[in-house]
C-alpha positions in Angstrom: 31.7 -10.5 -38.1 35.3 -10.0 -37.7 35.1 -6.1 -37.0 37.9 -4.4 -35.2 36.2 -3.6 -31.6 38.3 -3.1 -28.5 38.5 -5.4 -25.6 36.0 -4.1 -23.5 32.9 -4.5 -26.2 33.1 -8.2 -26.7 33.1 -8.4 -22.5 30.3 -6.0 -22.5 28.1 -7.8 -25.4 28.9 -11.1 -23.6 26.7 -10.0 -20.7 22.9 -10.6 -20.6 20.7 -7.5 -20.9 24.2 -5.3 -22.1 22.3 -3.1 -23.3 21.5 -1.8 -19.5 24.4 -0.8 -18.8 24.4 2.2 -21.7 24.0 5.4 -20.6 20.5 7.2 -21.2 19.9 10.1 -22.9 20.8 8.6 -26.9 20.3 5.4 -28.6 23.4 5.4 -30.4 26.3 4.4 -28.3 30.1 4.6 -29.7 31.4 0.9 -28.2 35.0 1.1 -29.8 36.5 2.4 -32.5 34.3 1.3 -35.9 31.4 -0.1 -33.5 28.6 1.6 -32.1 24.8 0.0 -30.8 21.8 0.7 -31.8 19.1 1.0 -28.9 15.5 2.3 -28.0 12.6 1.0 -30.5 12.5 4.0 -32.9 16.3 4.0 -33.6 15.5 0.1 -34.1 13.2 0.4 -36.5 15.3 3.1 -38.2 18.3 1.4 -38.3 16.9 -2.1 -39.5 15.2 -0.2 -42.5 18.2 2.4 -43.4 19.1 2.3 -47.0 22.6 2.7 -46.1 23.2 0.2 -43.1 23.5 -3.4 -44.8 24.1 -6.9 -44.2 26.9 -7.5 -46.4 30.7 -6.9 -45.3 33.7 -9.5 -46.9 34.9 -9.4 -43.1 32.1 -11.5 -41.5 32.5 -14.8 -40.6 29.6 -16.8 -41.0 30.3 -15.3 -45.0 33.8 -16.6 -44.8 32.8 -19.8 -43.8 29.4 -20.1 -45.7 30.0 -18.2 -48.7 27.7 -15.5 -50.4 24.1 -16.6 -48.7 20.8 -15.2 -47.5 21.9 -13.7 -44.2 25.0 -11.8 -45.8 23.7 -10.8 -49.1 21.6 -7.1 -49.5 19.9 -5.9 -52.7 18.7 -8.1 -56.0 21.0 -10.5 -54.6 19.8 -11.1 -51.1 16.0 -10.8 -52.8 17.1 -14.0 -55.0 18.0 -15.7 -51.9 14.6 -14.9 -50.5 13.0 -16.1 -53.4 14.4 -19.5 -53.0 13.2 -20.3 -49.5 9.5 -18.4 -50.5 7.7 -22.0 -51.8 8.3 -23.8 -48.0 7.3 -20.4 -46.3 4.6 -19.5 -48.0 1.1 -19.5 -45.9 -0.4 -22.8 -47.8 3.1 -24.5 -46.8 2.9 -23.5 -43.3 -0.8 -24.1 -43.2 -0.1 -28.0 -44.7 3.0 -28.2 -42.3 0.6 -27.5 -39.4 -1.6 -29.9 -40.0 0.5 -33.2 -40.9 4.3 -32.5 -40.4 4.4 -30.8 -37.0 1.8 -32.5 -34.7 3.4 -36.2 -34.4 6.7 -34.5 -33.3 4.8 -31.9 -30.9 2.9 -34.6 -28.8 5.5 -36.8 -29.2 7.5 -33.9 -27.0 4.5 -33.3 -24.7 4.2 -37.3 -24.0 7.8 -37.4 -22.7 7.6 -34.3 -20.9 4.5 -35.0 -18.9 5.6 -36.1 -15.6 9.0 -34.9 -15.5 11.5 -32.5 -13.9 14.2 -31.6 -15.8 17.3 -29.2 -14.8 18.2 -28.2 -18.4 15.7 -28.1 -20.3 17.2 -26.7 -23.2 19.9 -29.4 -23.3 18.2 -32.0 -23.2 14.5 -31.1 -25.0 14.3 -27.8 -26.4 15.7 -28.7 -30.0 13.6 -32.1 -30.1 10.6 -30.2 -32.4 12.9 -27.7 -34.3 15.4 -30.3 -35.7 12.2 -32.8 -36.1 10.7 -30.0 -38.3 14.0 -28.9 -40.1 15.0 -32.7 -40.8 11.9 -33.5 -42.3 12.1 -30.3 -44.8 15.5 -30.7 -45.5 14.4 -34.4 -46.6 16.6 -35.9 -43.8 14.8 -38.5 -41.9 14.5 -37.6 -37.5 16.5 -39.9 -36.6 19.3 -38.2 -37.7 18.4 -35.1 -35.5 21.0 -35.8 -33.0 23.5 -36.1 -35.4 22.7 -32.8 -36.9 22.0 -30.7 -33.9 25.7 -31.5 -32.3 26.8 -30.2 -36.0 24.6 -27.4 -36.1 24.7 -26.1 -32.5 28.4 -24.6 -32.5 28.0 -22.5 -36.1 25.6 -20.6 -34.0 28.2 -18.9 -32.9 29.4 -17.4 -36.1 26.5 -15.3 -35.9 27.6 -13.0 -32.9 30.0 -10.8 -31.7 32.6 -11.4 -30.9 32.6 -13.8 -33.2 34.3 -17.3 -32.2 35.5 -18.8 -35.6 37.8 -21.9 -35.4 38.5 -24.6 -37.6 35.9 -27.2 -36.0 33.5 -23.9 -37.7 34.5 -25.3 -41.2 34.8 -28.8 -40.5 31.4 -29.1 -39.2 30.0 -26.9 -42.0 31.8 -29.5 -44.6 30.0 -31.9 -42.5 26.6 -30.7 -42.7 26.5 -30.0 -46.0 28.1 -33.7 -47.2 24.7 -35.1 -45.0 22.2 -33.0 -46.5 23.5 -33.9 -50.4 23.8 -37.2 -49.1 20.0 -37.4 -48.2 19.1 -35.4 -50.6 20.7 -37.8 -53.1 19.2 -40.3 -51.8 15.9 -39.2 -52.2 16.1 -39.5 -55.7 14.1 -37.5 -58.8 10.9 -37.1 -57.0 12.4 -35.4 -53.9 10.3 -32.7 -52.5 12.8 -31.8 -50.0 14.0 -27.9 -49.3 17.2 -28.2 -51.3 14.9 -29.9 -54.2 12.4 -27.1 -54.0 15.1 -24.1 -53.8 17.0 -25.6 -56.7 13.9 -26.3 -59.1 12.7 -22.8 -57.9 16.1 -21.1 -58.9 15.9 -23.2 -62.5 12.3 -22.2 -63.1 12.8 -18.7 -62.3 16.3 -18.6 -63.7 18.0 -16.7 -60.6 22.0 -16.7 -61.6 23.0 -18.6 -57.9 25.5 -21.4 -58.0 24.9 -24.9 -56.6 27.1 -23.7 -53.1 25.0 -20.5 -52.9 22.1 -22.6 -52.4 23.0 -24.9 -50.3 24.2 -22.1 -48.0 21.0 -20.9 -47.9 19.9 -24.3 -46.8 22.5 -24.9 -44.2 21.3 -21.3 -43.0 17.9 -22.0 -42.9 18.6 -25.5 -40.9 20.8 -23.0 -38.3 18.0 -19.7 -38.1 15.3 -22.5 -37.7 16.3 -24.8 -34.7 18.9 -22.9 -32.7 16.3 -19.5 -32.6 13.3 -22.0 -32.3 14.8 -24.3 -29.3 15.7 -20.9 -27.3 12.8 -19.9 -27.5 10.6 -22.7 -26.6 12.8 -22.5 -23.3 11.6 -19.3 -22.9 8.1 -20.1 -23.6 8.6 -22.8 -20.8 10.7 -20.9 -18.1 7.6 -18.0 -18.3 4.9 -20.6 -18.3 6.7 -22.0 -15.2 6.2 -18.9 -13.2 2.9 -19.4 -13.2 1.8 -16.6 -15.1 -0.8 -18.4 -16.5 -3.2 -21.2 -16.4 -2.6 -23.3 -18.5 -6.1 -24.5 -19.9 -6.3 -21.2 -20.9 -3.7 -21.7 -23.7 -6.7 -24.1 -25.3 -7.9 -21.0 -26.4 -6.1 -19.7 -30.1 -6.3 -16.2 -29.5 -5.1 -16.3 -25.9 -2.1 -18.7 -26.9 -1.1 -15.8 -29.8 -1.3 -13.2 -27.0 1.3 -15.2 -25.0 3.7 -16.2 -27.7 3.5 -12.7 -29.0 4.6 -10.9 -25.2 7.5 -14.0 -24.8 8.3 -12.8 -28.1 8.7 -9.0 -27.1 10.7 -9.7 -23.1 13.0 -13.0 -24.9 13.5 -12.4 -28.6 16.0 -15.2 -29.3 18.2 -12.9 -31.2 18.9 -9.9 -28.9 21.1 -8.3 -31.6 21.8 -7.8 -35.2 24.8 -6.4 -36.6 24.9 -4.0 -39.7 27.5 -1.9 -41.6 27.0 1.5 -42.7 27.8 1.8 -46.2 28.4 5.8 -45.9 27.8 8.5 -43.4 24.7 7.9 -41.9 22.5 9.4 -39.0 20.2 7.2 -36.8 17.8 9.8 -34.6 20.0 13.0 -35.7 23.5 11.4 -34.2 25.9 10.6 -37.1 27.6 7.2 -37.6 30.5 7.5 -39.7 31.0 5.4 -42.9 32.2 1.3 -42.9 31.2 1.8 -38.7 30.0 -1.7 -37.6 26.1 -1.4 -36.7 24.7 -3.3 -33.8 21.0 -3.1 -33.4 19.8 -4.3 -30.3 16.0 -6.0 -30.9 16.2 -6.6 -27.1 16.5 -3.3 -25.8 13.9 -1.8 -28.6 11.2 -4.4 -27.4 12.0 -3.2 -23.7 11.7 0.2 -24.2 9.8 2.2 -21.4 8.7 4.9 -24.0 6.9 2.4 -25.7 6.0 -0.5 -23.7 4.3 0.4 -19.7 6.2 -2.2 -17.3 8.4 -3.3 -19.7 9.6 -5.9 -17.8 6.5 -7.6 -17.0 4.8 -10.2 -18.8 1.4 -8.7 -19.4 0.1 -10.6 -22.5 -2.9 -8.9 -24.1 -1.0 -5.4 -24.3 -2.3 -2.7 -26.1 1.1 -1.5 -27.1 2.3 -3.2 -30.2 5.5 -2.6 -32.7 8.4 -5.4 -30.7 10.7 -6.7 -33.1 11.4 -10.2 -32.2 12.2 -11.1 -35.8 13.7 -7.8 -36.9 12.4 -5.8 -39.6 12.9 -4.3 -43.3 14.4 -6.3 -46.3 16.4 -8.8 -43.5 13.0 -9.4 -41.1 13.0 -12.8 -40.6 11.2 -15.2 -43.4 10.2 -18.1 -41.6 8.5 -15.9 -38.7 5.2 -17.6 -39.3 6.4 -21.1 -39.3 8.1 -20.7 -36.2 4.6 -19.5 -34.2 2.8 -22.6 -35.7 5.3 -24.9 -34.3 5.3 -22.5 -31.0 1.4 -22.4 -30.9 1.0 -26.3 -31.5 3.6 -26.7 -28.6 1.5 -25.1 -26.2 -1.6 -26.4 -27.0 0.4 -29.8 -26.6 1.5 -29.4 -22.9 -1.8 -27.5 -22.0 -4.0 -31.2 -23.0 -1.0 -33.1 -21.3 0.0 -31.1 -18.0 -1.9 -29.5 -15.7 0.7 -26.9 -14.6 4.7 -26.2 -14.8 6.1 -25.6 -11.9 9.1 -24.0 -11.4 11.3 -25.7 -8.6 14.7 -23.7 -9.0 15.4 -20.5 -10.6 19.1 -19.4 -10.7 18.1 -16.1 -12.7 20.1 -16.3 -15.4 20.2 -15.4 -18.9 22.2 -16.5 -22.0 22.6 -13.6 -24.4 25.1 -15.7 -26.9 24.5 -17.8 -29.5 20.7 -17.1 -29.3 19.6 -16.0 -25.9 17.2 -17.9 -23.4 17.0 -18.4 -19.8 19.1 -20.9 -18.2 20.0 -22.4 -14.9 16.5 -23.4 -13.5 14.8 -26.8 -13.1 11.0 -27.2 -13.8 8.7 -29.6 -12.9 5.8 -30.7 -15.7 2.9 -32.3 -13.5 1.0 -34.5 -15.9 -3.2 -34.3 -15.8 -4.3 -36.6 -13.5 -5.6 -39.1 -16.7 -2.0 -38.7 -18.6 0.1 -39.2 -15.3 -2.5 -42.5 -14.6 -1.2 -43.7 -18.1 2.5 -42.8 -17.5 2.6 -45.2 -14.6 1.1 -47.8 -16.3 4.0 -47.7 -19.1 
């Protein structure tokens, strides 16, 4: 994403909730020269679905240092892409996932965290489940999880603007992808892994991607599905930590969906997306000139008061629906459902393990970079009284 923008956009866009700071009146705001944001839920919506305001520009820099992939590709090419990853994300896989794959490593999470206080909890637990989940689809055993999360963590920042691109980016790319052929190798003929499964599926169905194209994808679906999954399950904590909620309630399906759904709309991990405009376009009857660089802010849309009553308060159960937490049109993101499975299991996890979250510090502060989540406060996770009895014993 290595658009020109002046200096005062990237400070801007480095701040939490930047989008506050517009003036009101339009949703298309002129940043810089070439870069204007997109705000206000129907501009969104319009924007993420516009023909003419793509994915693809030869200037961005996850595609320099990935190569053509899923997140960078539009049209029949960005549909093959999609086609690949469609076996693991289709609603039997997620279903099967659910049931065998994800429980161990959820209660496994909600054992250690019953009991504890912890002043960062997205260092040192929020990417546990995600790279558990990833690992195991990717065919690379969890104990490598460590390994691949210090690998992993920094291209997130190839994804946002401004972009910070340095040669650790392609060194630890390199990296990643020599330990995913190496497991995959590993596993032999019979591997069911996600690189296995994408390849077979691009031989089947004879999609014209090379053996790097596909392994981007991989790499990308490894990055989209821990770094957005362990911000949010910080969010999901620091909200249940206000006490918002009790927490038996989250036993119930429906009322857990509710909750995950509202965290969703006020802490979408990715609070922006950036686009290009292929030719003149107009987003609510303002014009954006042609090769202009697009950002759509899913934040501000799933805040918007013409849309949402209190938008700043968590009020699960809303009537109002329409937030974009995972975007929307041809780019809406594919993996949505497996991400609130492994979201809803988590909180049924710590609702049978703890009888409340307590939050014990709360520096009010927001990361917007690199996937955003809530940062700087310390929660306590009282244990019930039979699982805290049991802790002591150990």
């Amino acid at each position: 994403m290595s658009v020109t923008a002046e200096d005062t956009a990237p400070a801007l866009l480095a701040e939490p909730f930047w989008h506050r700071r517009l003036p009101t009146g339009t949703d298309v705001h002129v940043l810089s020269t070439g870069l204007v944001a997109v705000t206000g839920h129907a501009a969104v919506r319009e924007a993420l679905t516009h023909p003419a305001i793509l994915a693809e520009h030869p200037l961005k820099a996850s595609a320099r240092v990935l190569g053509p992939n899923v997140l960078d590709a539009d049209g029949p090419r960005h549909r093959a892409f999609r086609t690949l990853l469609a076996p693991m994300l289709a609603a039997g896989r997620v279903a099967e996932y659910r049931a065998t794959l994800m429980p161990p490593l959820v209660e496994s999470l909600a054992r250690r965290l019953a009991g504890t206080t912890t002043d960062d909890f997205y260092r040192e637990y929020a990417h546990l489940v995600p790279y558990g989940i990833v690992c195991r689809l990717l065919g690379v055993g969890t104990g490598s999880a460590g390994t691949f999360h210090r690998l992993t963590r920094p291209l997130a920042n190839l994804l946002d603007l401004p972009t910070q691109e340095t040669p650790a980016t392609h060194t630890q790319t390199a990296e990643l992808l020599r330990l995913i052929e190496k497991h995959r190798t590993a596993a032999g003929a019979g591997d069911t892994s996600l690189l296995a499964t994408i390849e077979r599926t691009r031989d089947r169905k004879g999609i014209s991607l090379t053996d790097d194209e596909v392994r981007a994808t991989a790499l990308l679906f490894f990055l989209a599905g821990t770094e957005t999954s362990s911000a949010f399950i910080t969010s999901l904590v620091y909200r249940l930590a206000h006490g918002t909620i009790d927490l038996g309630e989250l036993l119930d399906p429906t009322v857990r969906e509710g909750f995950i759904d509202e965290v969703l709309r006020l802490h979408p991990p990715v609070q922006t997306v950036i686009r290009f405009a292929t030719e003149d376009v107009t987003v609510q009857g303002v014009r954006i000139p042609r090769h202009t660089a697009v950002l759509i802010c899913l934040a501000a849309a799933n805040r918007d008061p013409r849309v949402f009553a209190h938008p700043d308060r968590l009020q699960f159960g809303r009537a109002e629906r329409g937030a974009v937490p995972f975007a929307a049109g041809a780019h809406a993101c594919p993996g949505a459902a497996l991400a609130k499975a492994e979201f809803s299991l988590l909180l049924e996890a710590l609702a049978r393990r703890c009888s409340r979250l307590v939050l014990l510090r709360d520096g009010q502060r927001t990361t917007s970079q690199s996937f955003a989540h809530p940062t700087d406060f310390t929660v306590e996770f009282q244990a019930r009284a039979e699982f805290q009895a049991r802790r002591e014993e150990d």
